[in-house]
C-alpha positions as CSV (number, residue, x, y, z in Angstrom):
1,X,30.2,56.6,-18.2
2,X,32.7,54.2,-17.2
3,X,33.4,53.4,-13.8
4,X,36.6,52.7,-13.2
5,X,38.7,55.9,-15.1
6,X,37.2,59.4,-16.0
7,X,38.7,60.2,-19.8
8,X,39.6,63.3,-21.0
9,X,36.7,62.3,-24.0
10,X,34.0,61.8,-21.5
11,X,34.6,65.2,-19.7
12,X,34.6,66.2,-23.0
13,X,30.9,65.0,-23.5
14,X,29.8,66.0,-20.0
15,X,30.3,69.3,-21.4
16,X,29.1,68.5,-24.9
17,X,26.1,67.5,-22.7
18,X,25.6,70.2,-20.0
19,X,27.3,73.4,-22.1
20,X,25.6,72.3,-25.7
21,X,29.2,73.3,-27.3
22,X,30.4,71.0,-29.7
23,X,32.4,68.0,-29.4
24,X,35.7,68.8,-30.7
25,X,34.9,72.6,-28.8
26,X,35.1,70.3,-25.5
27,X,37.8,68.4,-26.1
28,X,39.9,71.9,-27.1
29,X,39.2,73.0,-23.5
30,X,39.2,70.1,-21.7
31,X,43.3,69.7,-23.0
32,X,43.7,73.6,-22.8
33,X,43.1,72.9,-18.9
34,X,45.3,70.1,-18.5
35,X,47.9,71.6,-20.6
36,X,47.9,74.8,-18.2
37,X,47.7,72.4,-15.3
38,X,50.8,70.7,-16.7
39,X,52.8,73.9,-17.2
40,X,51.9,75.2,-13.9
41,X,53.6,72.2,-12.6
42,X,56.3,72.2,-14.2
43,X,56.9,76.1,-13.4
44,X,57.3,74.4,-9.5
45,X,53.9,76.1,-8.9
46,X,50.9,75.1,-6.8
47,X,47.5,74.9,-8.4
48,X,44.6,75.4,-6.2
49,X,41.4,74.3,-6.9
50,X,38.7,76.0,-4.7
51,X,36.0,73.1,-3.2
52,X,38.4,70.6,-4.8
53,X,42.2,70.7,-3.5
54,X,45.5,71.8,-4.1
55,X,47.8,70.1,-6.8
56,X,52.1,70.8,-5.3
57,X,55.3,69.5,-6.6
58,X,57.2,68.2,-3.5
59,X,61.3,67.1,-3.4
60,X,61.8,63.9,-2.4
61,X,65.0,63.4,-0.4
62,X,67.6,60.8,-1.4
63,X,67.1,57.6,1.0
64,X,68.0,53.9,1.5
65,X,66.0,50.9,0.2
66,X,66.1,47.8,-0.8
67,X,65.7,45.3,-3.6
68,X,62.8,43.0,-2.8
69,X,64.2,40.3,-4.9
70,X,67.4,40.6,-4.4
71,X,67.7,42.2,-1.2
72,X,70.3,44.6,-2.2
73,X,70.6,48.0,-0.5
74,X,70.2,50.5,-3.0
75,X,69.9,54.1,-3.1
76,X,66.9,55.8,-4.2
77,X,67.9,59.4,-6.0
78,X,66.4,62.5,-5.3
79,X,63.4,63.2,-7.6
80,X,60.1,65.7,-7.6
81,X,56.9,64.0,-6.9
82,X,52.9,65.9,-7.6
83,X,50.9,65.3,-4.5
84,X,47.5,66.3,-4.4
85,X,45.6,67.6,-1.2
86,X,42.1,67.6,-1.4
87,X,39.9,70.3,0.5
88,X,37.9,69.6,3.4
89,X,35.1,69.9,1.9
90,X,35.5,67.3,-0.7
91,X,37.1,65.3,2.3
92,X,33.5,65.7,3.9
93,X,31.7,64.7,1.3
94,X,33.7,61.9,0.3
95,X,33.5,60.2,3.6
96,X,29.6,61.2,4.3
């Protein structure tokens, strides 16, 4: 596996591996899950993910910045953002 990213294809073969389903059987639910995960977000609703963390769309409030190369004072428009809030268990092991 590579280090840097984990791909939707290697979950796929980490179940391919584990679950003996085929490949392309894999790949079907590893997009089914994002594709719910997508939707759920885009509904405004929180996924929770037991042991893992909570997925949430959060508003973003207009505010003030600034151009870094120009220096101009802009203003940033209101947007939605995903944050993600892991559990402290995953917090616990992460910093063991």
């Amino acid at each position: 596996m590579n280090n840097d990213n984990l791909t939707r294809k290697e979950l796929a073969e980490v179940m391919n591996g584990q679950l003996g389903y085929p490949q392309s059987s894999c790949a079907a639910l590893v997009d089914a899950f994002f594709d719910r995960m997508k939707g759920s977000l885009l509904d405004a609703n929180s996924i929770k993910l037991v042991h893992f963390g909570t997925f949430t769309v959060r508003e973003k409030h207009p505010r003030r910045g600034r151009n870094p190369r120009t220096g101009e004072t802009i203003t940033i428009k209101p947007r939605q953002m995903v944050a993600f809030r892991p559990s402290k268990r995953l917090r616990e092991q992460i910093n063991e």
